[in-house]
C-alpha positions in Angstrom: -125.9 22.8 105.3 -125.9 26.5 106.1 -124.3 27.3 109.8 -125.2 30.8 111.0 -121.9 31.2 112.8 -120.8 31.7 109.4 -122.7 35.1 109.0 -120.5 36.7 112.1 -118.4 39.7 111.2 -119.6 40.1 107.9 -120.1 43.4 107.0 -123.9 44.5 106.5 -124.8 47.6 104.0 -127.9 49.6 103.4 -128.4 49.3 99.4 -130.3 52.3 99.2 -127.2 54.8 101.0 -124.7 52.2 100.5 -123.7 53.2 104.2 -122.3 50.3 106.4 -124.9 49.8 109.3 -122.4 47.8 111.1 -121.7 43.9 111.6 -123.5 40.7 112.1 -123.3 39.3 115.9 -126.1 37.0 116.1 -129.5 35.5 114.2 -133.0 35.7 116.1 -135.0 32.0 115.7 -138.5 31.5 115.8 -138.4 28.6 118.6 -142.1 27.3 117.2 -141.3 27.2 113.6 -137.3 27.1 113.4 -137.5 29.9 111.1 -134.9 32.7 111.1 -136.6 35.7 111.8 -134.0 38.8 112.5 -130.2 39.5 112.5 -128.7 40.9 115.4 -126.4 43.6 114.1 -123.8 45.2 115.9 -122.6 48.6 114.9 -119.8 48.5 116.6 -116.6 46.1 117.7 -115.0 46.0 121.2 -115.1 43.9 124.4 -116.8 46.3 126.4 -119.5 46.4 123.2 -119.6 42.4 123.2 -120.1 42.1 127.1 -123.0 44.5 127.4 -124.7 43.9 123.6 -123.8 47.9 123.2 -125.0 49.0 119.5 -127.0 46.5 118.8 -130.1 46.2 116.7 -132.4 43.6 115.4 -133.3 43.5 111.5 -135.9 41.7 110.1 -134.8 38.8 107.9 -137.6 39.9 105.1 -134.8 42.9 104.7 -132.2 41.1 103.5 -131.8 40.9 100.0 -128.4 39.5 99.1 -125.9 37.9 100.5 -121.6 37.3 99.9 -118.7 35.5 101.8 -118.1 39.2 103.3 -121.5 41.5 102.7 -125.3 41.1 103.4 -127.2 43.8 101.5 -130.4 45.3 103.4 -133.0 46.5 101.5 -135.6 49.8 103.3 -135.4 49.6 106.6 -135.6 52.4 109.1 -132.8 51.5 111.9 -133.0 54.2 114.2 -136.0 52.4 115.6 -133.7 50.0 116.9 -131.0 51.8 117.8 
């Protein structure tokens, strides 16, 4: 069984700049079908940033295209819609 607590903190990268986008905080659920949807990505780390969801933006799970124990690869996405 998969837990999404265990994607916190891992460190999520844009495969087409290789650029860090920043950090998975959270997962977005589809409450009719249980379905992951989005990841709640934080591009930056701090209290004041946790408290007030500062630098945070939703990806679409369709984006994802690999993941490790410490990386989640994101395939075209433009993020400064969410920013």
């Amino acid at each position: 069984m998969f837990h999404g607590a265990k994607l916190r903190r891992r460190t999520v990268i844009d495969i087409n700049t290789a650029e860090c986008i920043g950090y998975v905080s959270d997962i977005e659920i589809d409450e009719v079908s249980g379905r992951i949807t989005a990841m709640i990505i934080r591009k930056h780390y701090g209290l004041l940033a946790s408290l007030f969801s500062i630098g945070e933006m939703s990806v679409p799970w369709h984006t994802i295209t690999a993941m490790s124990d410490e990386f989640v690869l994101v395939k075209s996405f433009d993020f400064s819609e969410n920013s």
